[in-house]
C-alpha positions as CSV (number, residue, x, y, z in Angstrom):
1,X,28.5,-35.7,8.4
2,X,29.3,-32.9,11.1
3,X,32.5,-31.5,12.5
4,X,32.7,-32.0,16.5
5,X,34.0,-28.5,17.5
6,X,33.8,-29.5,21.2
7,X,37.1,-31.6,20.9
8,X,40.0,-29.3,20.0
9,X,42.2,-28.9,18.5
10,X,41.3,-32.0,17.1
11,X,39.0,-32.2,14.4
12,X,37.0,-35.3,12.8
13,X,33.8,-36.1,10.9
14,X,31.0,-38.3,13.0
15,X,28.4,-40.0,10.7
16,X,24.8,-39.3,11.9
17,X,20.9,-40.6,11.4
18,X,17.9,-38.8,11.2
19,X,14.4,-39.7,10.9
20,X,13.9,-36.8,8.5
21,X,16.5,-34.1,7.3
22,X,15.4,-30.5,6.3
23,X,17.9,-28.8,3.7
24,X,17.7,-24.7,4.1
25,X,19.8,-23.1,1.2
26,X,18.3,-20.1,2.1
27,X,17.3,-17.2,-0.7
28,X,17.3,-13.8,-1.7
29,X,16.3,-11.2,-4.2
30,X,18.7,-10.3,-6.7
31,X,18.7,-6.7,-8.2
32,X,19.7,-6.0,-11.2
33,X,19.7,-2.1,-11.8
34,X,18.7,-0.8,-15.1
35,X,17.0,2.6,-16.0
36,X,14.6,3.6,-13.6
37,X,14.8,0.4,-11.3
38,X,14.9,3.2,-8.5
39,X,11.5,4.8,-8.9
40,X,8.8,4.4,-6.5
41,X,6.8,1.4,-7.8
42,X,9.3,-0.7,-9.2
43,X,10.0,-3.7,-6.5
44,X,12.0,-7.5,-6.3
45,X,9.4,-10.5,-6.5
46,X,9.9,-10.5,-2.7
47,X,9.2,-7.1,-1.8
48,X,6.2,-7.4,-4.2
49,X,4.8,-11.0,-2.6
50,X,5.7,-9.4,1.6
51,X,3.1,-6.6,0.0
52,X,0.9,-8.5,-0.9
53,X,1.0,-11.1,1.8
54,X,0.7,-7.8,4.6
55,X,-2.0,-6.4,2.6
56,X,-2.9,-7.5,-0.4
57,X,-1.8,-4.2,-2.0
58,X,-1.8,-3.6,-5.5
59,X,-1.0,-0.4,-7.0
60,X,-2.2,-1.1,-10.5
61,X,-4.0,-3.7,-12.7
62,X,-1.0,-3.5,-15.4
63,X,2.1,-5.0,-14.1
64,X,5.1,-6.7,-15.3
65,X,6.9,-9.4,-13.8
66,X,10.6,-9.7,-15.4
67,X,13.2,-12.5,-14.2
68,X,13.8,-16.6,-14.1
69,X,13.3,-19.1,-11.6
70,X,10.2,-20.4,-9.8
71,X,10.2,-17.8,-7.4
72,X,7.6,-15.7,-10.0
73,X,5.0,-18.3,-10.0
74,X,3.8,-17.4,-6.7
75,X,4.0,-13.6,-7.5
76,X,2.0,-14.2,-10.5
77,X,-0.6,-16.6,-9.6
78,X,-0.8,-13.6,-6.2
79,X,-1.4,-10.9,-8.2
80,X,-3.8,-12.7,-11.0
81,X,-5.6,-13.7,-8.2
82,X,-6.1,-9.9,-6.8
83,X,-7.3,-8.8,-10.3
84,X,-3.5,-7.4,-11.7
């Protein structure tokens, strides 16, 4: 449904059809601070994957990847794949 705000002050709900509908629930990193989650090095999944999409930049061949959800796999499977 939608909301026609053209119409006011009235307000109702139109039904609509699509071929195809494309749901964005958009996403972002979440911090969590702990000791030492300020030092140079320590980054979000997403900082770490815009890195090494930009670059391929990795600092290190030991790293840790710490959190939930599928937003790691990616991270993971970018970093195996640039020897981490």
């Amino acid at each position: 449904h939608a909301v026609d705000r053209g119409r006011a002050p009235e307000e109702r709900a139109v039904a609509l059809r699509a071929p195809a509908l494309l749901v964005a629930t958009g996403a972002y990193d979440r911090q969590l601070p702990f000791p030492g989650w300020d030092l140079p090095g320590v980054l979000t999944a997403g900082g770490l994957q815009s890195l090494l999409k930009g670059g391929g930049v990795v600092a290190g061949s030991r790293v840790v990847l710490g959190g939930t959800g599928p937003f790691l796999l990616p991270v993971a499977a970018a970093l195996a794949a640039r020897g981490a």
